[in-house]
C-alpha positions as CSV (number, residue, x, y, z in Angstrom):
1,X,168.1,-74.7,183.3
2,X,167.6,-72.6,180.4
3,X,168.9,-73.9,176.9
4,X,170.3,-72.0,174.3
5,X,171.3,-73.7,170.5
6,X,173.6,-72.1,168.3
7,X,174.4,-73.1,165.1
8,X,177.9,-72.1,163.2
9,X,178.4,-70.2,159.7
10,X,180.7,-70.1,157.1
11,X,184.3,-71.4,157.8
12,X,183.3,-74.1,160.2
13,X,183.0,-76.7,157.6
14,X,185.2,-79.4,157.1
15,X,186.0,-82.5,154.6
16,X,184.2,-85.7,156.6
17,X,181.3,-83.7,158.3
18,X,178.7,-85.6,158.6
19,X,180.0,-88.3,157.1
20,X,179.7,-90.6,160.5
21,X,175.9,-89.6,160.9
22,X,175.4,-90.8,157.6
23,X,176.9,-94.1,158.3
24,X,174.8,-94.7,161.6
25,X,171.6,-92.8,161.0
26,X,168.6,-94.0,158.3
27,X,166.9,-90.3,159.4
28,X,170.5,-88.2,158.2
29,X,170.8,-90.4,155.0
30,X,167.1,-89.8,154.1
31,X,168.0,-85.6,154.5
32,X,171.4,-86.3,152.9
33,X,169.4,-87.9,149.9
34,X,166.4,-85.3,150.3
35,X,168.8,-82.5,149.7
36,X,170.6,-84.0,147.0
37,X,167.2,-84.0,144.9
38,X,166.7,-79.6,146.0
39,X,170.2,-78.9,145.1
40,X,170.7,-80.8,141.8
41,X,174.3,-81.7,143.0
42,X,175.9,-84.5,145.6
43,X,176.1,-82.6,148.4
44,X,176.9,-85.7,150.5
45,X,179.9,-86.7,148.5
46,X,180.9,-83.6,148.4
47,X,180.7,-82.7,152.8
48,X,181.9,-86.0,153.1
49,X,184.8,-86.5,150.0
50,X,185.7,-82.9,148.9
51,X,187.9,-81.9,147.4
52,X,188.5,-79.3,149.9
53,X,188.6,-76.2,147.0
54,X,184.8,-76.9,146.3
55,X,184.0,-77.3,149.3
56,X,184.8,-73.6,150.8
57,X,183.2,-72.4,147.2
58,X,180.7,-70.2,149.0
59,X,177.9,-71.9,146.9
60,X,178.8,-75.5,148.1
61,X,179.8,-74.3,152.0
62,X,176.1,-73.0,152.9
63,X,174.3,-75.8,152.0
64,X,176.9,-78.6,153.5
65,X,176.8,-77.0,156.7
66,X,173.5,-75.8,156.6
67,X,172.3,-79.3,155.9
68,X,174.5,-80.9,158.4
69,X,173.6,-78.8,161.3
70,X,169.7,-79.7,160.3
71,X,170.8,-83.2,160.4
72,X,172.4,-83.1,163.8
73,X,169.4,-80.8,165.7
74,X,167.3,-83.8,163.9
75,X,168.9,-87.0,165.7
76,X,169.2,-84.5,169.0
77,X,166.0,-84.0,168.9
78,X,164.8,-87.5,168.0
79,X,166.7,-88.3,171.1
80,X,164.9,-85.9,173.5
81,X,166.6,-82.2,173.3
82,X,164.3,-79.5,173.6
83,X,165.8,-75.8,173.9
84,X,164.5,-71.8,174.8
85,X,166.3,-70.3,172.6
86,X,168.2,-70.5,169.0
87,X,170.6,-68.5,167.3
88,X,172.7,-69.0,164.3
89,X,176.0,-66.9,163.0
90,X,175.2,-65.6,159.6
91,X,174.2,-68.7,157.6
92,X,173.5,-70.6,160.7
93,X,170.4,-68.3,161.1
94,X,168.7,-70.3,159.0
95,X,169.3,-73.8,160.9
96,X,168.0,-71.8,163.6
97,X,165.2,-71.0,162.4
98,X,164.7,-74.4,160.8
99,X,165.2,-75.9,164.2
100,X,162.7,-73.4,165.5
101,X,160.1,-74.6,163.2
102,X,159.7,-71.1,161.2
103,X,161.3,-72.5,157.7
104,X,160.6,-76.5,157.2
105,X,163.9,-78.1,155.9
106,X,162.9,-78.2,152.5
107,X,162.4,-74.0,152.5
108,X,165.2,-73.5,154.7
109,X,167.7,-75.4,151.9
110,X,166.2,-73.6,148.9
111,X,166.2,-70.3,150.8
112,X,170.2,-71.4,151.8
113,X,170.6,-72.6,148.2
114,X,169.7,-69.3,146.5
115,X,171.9,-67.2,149.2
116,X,174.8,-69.2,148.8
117,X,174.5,-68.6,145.1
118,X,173.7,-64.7,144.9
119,X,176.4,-64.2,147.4
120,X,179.1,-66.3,145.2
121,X,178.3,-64.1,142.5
122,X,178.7,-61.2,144.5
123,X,182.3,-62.3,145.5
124,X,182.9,-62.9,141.7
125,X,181.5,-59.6,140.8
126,X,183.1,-57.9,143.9
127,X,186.2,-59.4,145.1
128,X,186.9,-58.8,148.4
129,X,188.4,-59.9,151.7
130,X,188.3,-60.0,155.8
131,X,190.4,-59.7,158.8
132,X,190.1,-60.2,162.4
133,X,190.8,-57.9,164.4
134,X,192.0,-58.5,168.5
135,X,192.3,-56.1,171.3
136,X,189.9,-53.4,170.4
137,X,186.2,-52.9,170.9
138,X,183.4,-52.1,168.1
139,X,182.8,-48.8,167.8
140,X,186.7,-48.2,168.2
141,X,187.1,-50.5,164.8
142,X,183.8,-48.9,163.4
143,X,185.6,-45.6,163.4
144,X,188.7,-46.9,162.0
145,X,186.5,-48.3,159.2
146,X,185.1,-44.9,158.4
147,X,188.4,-43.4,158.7
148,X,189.7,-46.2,155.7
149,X,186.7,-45.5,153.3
150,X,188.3,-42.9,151.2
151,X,190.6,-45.3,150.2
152,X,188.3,-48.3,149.8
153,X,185.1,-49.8,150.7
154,X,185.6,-51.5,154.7
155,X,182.9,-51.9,157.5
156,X,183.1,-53.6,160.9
157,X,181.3,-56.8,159.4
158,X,181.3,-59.3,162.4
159,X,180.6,-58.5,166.2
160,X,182.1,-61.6,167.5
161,X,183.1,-61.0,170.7
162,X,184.2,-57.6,173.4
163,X,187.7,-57.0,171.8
164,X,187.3,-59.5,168.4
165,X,185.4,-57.9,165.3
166,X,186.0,-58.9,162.0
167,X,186.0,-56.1,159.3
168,X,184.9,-56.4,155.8
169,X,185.6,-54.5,152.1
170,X,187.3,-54.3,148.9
171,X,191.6,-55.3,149.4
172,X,192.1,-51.4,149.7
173,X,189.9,-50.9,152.4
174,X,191.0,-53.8,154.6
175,X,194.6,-53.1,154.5
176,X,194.1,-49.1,155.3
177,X,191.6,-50.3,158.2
178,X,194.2,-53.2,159.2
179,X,197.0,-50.3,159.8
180,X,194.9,-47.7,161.5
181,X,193.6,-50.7,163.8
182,X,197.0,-51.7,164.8
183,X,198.3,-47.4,165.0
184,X,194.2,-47.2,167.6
185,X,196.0,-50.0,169.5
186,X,195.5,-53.2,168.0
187,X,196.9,-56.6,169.3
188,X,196.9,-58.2,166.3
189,X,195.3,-58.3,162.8
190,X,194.7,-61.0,161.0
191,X,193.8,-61.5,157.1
192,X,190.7,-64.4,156.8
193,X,190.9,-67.1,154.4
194,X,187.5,-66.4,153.0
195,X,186.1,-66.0,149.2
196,X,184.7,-62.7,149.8
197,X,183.8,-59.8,151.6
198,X,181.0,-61.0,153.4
199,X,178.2,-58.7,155.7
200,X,179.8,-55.4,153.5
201,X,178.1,-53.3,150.7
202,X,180.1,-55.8,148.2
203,X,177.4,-58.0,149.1
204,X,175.0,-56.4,146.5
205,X,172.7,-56.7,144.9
206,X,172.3,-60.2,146.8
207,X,169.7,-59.0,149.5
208,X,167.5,-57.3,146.5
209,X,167.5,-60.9,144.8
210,X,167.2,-62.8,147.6
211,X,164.1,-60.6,148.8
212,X,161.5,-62.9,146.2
213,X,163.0,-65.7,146.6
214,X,161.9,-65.5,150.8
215,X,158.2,-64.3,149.6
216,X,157.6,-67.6,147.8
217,X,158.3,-69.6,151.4
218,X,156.4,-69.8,153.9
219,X,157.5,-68.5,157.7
220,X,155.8,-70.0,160.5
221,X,155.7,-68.4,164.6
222,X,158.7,-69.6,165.7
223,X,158.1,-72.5,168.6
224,X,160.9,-71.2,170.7
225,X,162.6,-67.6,170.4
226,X,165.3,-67.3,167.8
227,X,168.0,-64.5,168.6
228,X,168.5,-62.6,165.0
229,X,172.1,-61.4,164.2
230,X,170.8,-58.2,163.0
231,X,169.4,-56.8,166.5
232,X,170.4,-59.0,168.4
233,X,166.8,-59.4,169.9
234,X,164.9,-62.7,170.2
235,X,162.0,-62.9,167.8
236,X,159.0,-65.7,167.2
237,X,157.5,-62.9,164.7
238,X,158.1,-64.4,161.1
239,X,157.2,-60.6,159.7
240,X,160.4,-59.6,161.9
241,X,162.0,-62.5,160.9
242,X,162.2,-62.5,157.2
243,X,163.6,-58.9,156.5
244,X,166.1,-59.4,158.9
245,X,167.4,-62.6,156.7
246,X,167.7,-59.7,153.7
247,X,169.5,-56.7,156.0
248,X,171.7,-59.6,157.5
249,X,173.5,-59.6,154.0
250,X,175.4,-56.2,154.0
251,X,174.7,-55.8,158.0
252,X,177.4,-56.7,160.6
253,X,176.6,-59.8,162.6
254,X,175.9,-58.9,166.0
255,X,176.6,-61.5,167.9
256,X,178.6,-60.8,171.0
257,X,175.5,-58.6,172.0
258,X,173.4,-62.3,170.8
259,X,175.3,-64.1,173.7
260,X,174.7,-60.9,176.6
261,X,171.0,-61.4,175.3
262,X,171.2,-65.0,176.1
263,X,173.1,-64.6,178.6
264,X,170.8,-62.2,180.4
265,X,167.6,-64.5,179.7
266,X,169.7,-66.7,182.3
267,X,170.5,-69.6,180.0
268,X,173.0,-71.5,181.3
269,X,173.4,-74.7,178.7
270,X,174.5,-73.5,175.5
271,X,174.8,-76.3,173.0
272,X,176.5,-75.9,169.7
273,X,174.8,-78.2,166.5
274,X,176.8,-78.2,163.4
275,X,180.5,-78.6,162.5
276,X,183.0,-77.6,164.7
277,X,183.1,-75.3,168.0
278,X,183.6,-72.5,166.8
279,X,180.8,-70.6,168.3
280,X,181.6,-72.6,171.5
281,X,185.0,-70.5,171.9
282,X,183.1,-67.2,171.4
283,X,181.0,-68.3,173.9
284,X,183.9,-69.4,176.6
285,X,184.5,-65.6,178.4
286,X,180.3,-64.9,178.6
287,X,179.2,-68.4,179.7
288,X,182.0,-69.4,182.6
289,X,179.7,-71.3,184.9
290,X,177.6,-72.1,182.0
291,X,177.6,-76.3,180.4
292,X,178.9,-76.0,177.1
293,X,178.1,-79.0,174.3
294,X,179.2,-79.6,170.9
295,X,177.0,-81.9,168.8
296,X,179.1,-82.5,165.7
297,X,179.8,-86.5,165.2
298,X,178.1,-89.6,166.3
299,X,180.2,-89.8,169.2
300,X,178.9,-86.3,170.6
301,X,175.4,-87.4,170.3
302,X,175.5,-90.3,172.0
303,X,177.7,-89.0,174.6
304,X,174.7,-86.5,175.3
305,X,172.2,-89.1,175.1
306,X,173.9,-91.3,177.6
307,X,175.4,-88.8,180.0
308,X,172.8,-85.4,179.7
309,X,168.8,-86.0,181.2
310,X,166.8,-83.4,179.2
311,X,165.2,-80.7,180.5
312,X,162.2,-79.0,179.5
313,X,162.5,-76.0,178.2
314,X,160.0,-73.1,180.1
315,X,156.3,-73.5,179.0
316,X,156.3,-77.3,178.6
């Protein structure tokens, strides 16, 4: 059996998250209290309290679920998960490479910490918005995307899965893409409730700030491969890995061809770590006969550690 962790992005969070693993774990409330100290705020009261409207702020979001997907793969582990291969939508990149020992927790919140806050200015500086799109495949929503530019900025911003890609872009954009998607055929389009336009050119100048702010931490061989959202190629080569983390700003987010590539390495347990199941449901049509886990509360981890024998992943 081959193992494959993914970890979710933004929109996955929720008020309470993490909150249980605090109560039950000394290992999560020493992180919890470890990444209070990095990020000069409460960010347990805050995953675990709210209020909701500072908890989506994009600058709050990253780090809370960044932190409590680290949290999770660190109690899975401590109870005997081992995995082939990671992956992580957009900010979940980073807890996969954290759980695939290239960044160490501490890099891998600052490097989250300094994203989250470059991108929040970018939303500020560039308002902008996203929408779903159902029913028709990428390079049929890339077109329509071109087609909308001369009346705003719009790109297909998230592969998620066959016939779902999210599109990206100033309010213009979006709504001329929306109706040319839905006159190409579209089953449905639907507006995102998210602060910004997120994996578009309205992300800038984020990646050209962010770029120093990677060349001060250090990036270690990755123990186990880690799929990368840009290429949707598994890497363990850190000098592939960190430009990737800077295109991955204003690139789309490949990730339906990130499950084929899993899928085709012939894993066939794919465990989600982080709030939520998001990622689980993209996974659903690719992964049929596959076992799919979520580890997001203290009753999903010890449900896996009573009811799932580890396996070794190839090479041990």
């Amino acid at each position: 059996m081959k193992t494959a962790l993914l970890f979710p992005g933004q929109a996955s969070q929720y008020v309470g998250m993490g909150a249980d693993l605090y109560a039950e774990y000394p290992p999560a409330r020493e992180m919890y209290g470890r990444a209070n100290e990095i990020l000069g705020v409460d960010i347990a009261a805050l995953s675990f309290h709210g209020p909701s409207d500072a908890l989506v702020r994009t600058a709050n979001t990253q780090p809370a679920i960044f932190l409590h997907s680290c949290v999770m793969h660190r109690l899975a582990a401590d109870a005997g998960l081992v995995f082939d291969f990671a992956a992580g939508h957009s900010l979940g990149e980073y807890s996969a490479l954290v759980a695939s020992g290239v960044l160490t927790f501490h890099d891998g919140l600052v490097a989250v910490r300094e994203r989250a806050r470059f991108m929040q200015d970018a939303c500020e500086a560039h308002p902008g918005t996203m929408a779903a799109v159902l029913g028709l495949d990428f390079a049929t929503v890339d077109d329509v995307c071109k087609r909308a530019m001369t009346v705003g900025t719009v790109v297909a911003a998230n592969y998620n899965g066959e016939r779902q890609i999210v599109i990206s872009g100033d309010l213009p954009g979006v709504e001329a893409a929306s109706a040319l998607a839905s006159e190409a055929g579209a089953k449905r389009v639907i507006r995102l409730a998210v602060g910004g336009a997120f994996h578009s050119p309205l992300m800038e100048p984020s990646p050209r700030m962010l770029a120093p702010v990677l060349e001060r931490l250090q990036f270690a061989p990755a123990m186990r491969p880690v799929v990368l959202n840009v290429s949707a190629e598994p890497t363990t080569d850190p000098a592939a890995i960190k430009p990737a983390l800077i295109q991955q700003l204003t690139a789309p987010v490949l990730w339906y061809p990130t499950l084929r590539a899993l899928s085709s390495a012939g894993v066939t347990r794919i465990i989600e770590i982080g709030p939520k199941t998001v990622l689980l449901g993209l996974a659903k049509p690719l992964f049929r006969e596959a076992e799919l886990l979520s580890l997001d509360t203290v009753v999903d981890l010890k449900s896996f550690a009573e009811n799932h024998e580890t396996v070794p992943a190839r090479g041990d």
